[in-house]
C-alpha positions as CSV (number, residue, x, y, z in Angstrom):
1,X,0.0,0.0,0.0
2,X,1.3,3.5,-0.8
3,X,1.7,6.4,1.7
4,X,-0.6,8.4,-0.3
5,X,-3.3,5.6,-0.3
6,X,-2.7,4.9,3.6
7,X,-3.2,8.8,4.0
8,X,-6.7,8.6,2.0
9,X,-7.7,5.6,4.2
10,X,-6.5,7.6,7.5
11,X,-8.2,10.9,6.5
12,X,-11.5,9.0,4.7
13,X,-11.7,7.2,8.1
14,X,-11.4,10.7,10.4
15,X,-14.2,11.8,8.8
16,X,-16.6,8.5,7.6
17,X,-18.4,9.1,10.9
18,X,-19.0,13.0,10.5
19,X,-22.8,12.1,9.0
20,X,-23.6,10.1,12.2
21,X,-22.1,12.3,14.9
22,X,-24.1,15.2,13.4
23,X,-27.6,13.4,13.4
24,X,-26.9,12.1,17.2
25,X,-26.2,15.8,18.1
26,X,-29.0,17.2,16.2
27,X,-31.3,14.2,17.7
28,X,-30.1,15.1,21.0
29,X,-31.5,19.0,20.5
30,X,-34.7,17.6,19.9
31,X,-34.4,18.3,16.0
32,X,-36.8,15.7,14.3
33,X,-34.3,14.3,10.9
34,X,-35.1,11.2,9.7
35,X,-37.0,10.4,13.1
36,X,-40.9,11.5,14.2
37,X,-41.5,13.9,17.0
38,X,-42.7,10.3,18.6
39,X,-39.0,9.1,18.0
40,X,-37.6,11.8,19.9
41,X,-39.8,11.7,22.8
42,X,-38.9,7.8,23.2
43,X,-35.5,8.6,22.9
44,X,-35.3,11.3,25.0
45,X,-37.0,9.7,27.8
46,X,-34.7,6.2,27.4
47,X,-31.5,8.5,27.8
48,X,-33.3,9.9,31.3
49,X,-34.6,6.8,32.5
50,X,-32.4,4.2,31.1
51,X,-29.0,5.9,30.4
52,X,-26.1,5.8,33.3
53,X,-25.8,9.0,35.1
54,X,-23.0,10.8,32.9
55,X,-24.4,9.4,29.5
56,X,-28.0,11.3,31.0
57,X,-26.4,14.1,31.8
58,X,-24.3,15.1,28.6
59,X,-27.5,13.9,26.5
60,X,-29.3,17.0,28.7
61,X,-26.8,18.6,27.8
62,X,-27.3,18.0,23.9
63,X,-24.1,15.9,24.2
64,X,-24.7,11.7,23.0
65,X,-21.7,9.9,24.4
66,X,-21.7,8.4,21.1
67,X,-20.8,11.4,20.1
68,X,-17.7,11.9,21.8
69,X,-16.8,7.7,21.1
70,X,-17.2,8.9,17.1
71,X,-14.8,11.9,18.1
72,X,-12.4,9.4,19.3
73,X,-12.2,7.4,16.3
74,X,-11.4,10.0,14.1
75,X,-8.4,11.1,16.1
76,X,-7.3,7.5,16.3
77,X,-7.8,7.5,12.4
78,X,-5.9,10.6,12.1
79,X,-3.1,9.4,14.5
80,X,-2.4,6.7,12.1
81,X,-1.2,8.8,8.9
82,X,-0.2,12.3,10.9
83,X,3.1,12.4,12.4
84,X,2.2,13.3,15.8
85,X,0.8,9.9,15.8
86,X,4.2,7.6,15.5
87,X,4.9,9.5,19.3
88,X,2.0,7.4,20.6
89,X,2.7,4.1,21.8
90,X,2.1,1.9,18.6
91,X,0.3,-0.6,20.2
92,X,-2.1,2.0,21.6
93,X,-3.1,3.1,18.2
94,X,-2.9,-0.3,16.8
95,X,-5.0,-2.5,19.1
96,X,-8.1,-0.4,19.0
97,X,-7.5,0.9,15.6
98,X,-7.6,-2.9,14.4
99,X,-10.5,-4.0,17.2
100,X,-12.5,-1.0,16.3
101,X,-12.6,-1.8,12.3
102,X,-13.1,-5.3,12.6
103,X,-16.0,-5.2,15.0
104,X,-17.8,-1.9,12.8
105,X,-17.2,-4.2,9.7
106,X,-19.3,-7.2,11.1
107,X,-21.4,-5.0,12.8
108,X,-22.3,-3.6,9.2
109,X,-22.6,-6.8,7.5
110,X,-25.0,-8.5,10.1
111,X,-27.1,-5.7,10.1
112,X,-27.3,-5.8,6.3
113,X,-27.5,-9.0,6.0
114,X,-30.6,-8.8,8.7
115,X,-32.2,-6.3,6.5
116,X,-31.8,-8.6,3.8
117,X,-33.3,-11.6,5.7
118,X,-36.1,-10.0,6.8
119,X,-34.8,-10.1,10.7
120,X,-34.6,-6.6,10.9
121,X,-38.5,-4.9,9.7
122,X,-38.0,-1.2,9.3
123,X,-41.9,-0.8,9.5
124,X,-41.8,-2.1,13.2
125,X,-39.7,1.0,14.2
126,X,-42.3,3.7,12.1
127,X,-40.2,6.6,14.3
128,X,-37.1,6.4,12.6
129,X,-37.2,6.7,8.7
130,X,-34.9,3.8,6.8
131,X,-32.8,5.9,5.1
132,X,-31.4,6.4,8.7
133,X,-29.2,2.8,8.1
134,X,-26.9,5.1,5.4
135,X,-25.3,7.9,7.8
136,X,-25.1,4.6,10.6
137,X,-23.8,1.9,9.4
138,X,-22.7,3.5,6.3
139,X,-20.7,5.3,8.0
140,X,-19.5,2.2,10.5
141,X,-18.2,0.3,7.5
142,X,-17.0,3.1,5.5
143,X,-14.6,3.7,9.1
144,X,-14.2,0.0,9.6
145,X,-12.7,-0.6,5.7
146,X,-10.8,2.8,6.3
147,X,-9.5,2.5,9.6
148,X,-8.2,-1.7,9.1
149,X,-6.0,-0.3,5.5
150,X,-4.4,2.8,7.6
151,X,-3.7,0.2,10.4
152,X,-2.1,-2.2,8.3
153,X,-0.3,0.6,6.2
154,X,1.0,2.1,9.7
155,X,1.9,-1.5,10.6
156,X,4.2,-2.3,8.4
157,X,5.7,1.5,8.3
158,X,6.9,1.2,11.9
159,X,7.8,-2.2,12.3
């Protein structure tokens, strides 16, 4: 893999997850995209009733701890093709870098695969419209693909 391909995958992963982090925020203000009023009711109340105590309070804050997890990723993305990032440890970018792709790859493909199969029925969840599946797990593969190449490519240039 080339440096300049390894850079794409790095900065195509930092921001893959843009879409999603946006929609959680907006969701979080109450703004009704690709979701009913209903939706946002239910999800609001889940995040006071259900939610641990510091996920609650950020999302009252307009904050989804997702959020912040999707923040995260991108760094770790960027960490792998800037050159701040060969001054962190390289197991500490590696190890979640490879975890993280892997798991949003199958993630993606089970869900898809459920759509497929019928296990997943969009019209049981009438709240949330289906184009909702693109930013979310579009955006979980498109980091998972992206994420594994610039960990491989940052693999083999610091062995």
């Amino acid at each position: 893999m080339t440096r300049k391909l390894s850079d794409k995958c790095g900065y195509a992963a930092s921001i893959s997850l843009i879409p999603y982090a946006i929609l959680k925020t907006l969701w979080a203000f109450g703004v009704t995209i690709m979701v009913s009023e209903k939706g946002i009711e239910e999800l609001h109340a889940s995040m006071r009733t259900s939610a641990d105590p510091v996920s609650s309070f950020l999302y009252s804050c307009g904050i989804d701890i997702t959020v912040i997890l999707a923040v995260i990723a991108s760094l770790l993305a960027l960490a792998l093709v800037r050159p701040w990032g060969r001054n962190v440890p390289h197991l500490l970018v590696l190890i979640p870098a490879w975890l993280g792709g892997i798991t949003f790859i199958s993630v993606s493909i089970i869900t898809f695969y459920k759509l497929i199969g019928g296990s997943i029925n969009l019209s049981n969840s009438p709240e949330f419209e289906p184009w909702v599946l693109i930013p979310v797990y579009g955006g979980f593969f498109t980091w998972g693909v992206t994420i594994c190449l610039a960990a491989l490519s940052y693999q083999i240039r610091t062995r």
